[in-house]
C-alpha positions, -999 to 999 in steps of 0.1 A, spaced: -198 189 -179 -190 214 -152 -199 244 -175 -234 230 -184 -240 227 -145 -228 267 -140 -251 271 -168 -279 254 -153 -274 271 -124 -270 304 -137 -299 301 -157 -323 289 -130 -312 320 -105 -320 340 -139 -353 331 -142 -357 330 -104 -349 366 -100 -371 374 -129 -401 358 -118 -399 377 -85 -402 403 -97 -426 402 -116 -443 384 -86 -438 416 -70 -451 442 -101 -413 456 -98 -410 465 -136 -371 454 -152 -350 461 -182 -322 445 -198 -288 461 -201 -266 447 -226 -231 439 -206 -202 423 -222 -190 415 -185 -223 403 -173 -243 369 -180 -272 388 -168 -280 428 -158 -312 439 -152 -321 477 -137 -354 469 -118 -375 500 -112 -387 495 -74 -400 532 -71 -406 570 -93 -371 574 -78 -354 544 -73 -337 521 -98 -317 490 -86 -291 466 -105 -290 431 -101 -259 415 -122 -250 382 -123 -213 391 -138 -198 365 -164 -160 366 -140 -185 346 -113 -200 314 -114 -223 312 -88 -236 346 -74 -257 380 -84 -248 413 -70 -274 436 -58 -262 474 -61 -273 511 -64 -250 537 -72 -254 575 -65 -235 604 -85 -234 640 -66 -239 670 -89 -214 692 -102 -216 718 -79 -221 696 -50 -185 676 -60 -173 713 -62 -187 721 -28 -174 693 -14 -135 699 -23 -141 731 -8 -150 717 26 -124 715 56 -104 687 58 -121 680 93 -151 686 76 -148 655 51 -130 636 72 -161 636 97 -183 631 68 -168 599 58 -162 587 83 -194 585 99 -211 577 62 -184 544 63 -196 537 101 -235 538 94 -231 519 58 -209 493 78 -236 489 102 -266 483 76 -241 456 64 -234 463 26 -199 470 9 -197 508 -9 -169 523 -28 -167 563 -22 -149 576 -55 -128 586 -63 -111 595 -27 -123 610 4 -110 644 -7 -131 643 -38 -164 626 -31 -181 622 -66 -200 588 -66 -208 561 -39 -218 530 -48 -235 503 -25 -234 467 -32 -245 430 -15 -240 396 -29 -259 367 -30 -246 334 -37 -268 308 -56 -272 285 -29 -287 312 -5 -308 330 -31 -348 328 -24 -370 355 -31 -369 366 6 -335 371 5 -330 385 -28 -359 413 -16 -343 414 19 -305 428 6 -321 451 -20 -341 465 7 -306 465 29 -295 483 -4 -319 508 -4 -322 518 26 -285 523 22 -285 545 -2 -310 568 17 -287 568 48 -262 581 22 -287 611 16 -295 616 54 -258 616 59 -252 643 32 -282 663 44 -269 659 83 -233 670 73 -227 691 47 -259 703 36 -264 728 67 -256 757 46 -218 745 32 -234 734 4 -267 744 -25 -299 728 -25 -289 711 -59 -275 671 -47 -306 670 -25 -333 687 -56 -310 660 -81 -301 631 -62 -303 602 -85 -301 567 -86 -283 547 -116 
């Protein structure tokens, strides 16, 4: 009985999260998971793709998150940088990410910075469409302080013009 009413649930935040965006011309696909009930990448811009995953190890929430990969020779440049360098780097990316108020995982360690990823979670019983629309904006607009950050810190001259020409979103 108590799995038909996860179900239910999970099913109705499903089609919730579908019909708003479609609501909101924000074209989706599927991605086939085998630890997710549900994963959709919804296109919200030419540049920006965003995940919402409602992952099968939860019962009763979706996760909103963006994820950002540096170049090759950016993640060379970066090792390459002074220690102080970095250090500053981090931590003022951690302090400004902290403040918009999403989690992030910077991978693999501050001495190698290769990938950030920026998450929120919703919980079933707080999902409407304005909040669902209000963390992935929080999400976004993470991942652009990411940029700004990189731009503000390393990119005056320590590093090439290649992670701001191929800055990407998964």
């Amino acid at each position: 009985m108590i799995d038909d009413d996860i179900n239910s649930v999970k099913e109705e935040a499903i089609n919730n999260i579908r019909t708003w965006l479609k609501e909101e011309n924000i074209s989706s696909r599927n991605i086939d998971d085998e630890y997710s009930d549900f994963h959709v990448v919804a296109t919200v811009s030419q540049t920006h793709n965003i995940d919402l995953v409602i992952r099968k190890d939860r019962m009763d929430s979706v996760t909103i998150a963006q994820n950002m990969n540096l170049s090759d020779d950016d993640k060379k440049a970066f090792i390459h940088l002074t220690k102080d360098k970095k250090k500053e780097f981090i931590q003022d990316l951690k302090s400004s990410l902290l403040y918009i108020g999403v989690d992030y995982t910077i991978q693999p360690d501050k001495e190698r910075l290769e990938f950030v990823h920026v998450s929120r979670i919703i919980y079933f019983d707080g999902l409407t469409k304005d909040r669902l629309f209000d963390i992935l904006s929080n999400v976004l607009r993470a991942m652009e302080m990411v940029r700004l950050k990189y731009e503000t810190h390393l990119y005056q001259g320590s590093l090439g013009q290649s992670f701001l020409n191929s800055f990407f979103y998964l």
